[in-house]
N, C-alpha and C positions, 0 to 999 in steps of 0.2 A: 504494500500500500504506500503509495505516495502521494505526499501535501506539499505545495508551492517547492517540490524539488526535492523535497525532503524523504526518505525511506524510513518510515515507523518501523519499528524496530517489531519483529511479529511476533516472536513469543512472551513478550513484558504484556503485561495487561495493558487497557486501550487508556487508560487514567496516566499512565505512566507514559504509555509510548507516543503521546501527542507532546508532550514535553521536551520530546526532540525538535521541536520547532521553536525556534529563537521567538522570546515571546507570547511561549504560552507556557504556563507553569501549571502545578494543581489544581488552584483556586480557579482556574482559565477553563481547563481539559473539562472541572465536573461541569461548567456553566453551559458549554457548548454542546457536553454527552448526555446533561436534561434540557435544553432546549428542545434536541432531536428525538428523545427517547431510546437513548442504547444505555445498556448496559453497564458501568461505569467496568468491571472486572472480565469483559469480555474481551478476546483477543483480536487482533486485525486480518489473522487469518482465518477466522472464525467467522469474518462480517461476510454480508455478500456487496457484491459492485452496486445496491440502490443504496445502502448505508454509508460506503464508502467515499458514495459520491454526496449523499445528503452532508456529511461533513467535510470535505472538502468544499462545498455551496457555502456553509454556515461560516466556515473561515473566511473564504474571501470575499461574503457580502458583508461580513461582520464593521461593525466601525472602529475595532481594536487594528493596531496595525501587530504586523510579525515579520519577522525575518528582513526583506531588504530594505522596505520601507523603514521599520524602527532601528537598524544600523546607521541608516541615511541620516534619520531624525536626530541620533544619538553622535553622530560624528559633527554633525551639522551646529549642533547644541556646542559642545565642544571648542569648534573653531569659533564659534560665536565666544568663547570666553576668551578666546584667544587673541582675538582681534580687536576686545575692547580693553585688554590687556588687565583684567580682570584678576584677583590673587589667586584663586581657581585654576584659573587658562595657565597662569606662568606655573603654577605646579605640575600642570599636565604638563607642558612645553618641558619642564625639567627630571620627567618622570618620578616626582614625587610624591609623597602623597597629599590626597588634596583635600585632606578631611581631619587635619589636625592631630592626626597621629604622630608621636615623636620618631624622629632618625638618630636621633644619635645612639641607641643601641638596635634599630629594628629599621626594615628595609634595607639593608646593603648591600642584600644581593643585585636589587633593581639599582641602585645605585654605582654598584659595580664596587663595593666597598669590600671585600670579605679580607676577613681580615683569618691569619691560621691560630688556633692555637697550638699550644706546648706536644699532645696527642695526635694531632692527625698531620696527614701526609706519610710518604712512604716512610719505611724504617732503613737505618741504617747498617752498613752490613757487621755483623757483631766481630769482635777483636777475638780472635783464636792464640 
């Protein structure tokens, strides 16, 4: 089964494997699977092609966006911080975090900060 490009994964139940689609979560998958009347634990290879197609219909008349639309919207959003140079947009610009989180002991690996300790890395070859 496939939604706007996507392949439902076929043996996860139908709650679950609509979740494969950027934009639709649990709270999303039940609203859509009682709108139409399935099943919420039924699987996708289980449906037949009028079900399959009723929610594929119910997705893309829906006024929710998913997938390439809400990446657009979301990249969109983004450069809009960006470009009003916004303390937000310059976080993202610096790949930091943009929600007040501290760095000076957390994020360094996006930072490129890693620093080793005393334990790790290779050993040394021992003295005979």
């Amino acid at each position: 089964m496939r939604i706007l490009g996507i392949t439902i994964p076929e043996n996860k139940r139908l709650e679950i494997g609509l979740t494969a689609v950027y934009g639709i979560g649990r709270p999303k998958a039940h609203k859509i699977l009682s709108a139409i009347k399935i099943d919420y634990g039924s699987k996708p290879k289980d449906l037949s092609s009028a079900d399959e197609n009723k929610i594929r219909l119910y997705i893309e008349n829906s006024d929710f966006k998913v997938e390439g639309d809400l990446k657009r919207e979301k990249a969109m959003n983004i450069k809009n911080l960006k470009d009003i140079r916004a303390y937000r947009g310059i976080r993202h610009e610096r790949n930091l975090p943009t929600r007040g989180q501290s760095t000076k002991t957390n994020s360094r690996t996006v930072r490129g900060n890693t620093r080793k300790t005393m334990g790790s890395g290779r050993r040394k070859a021992e003295k005979t």
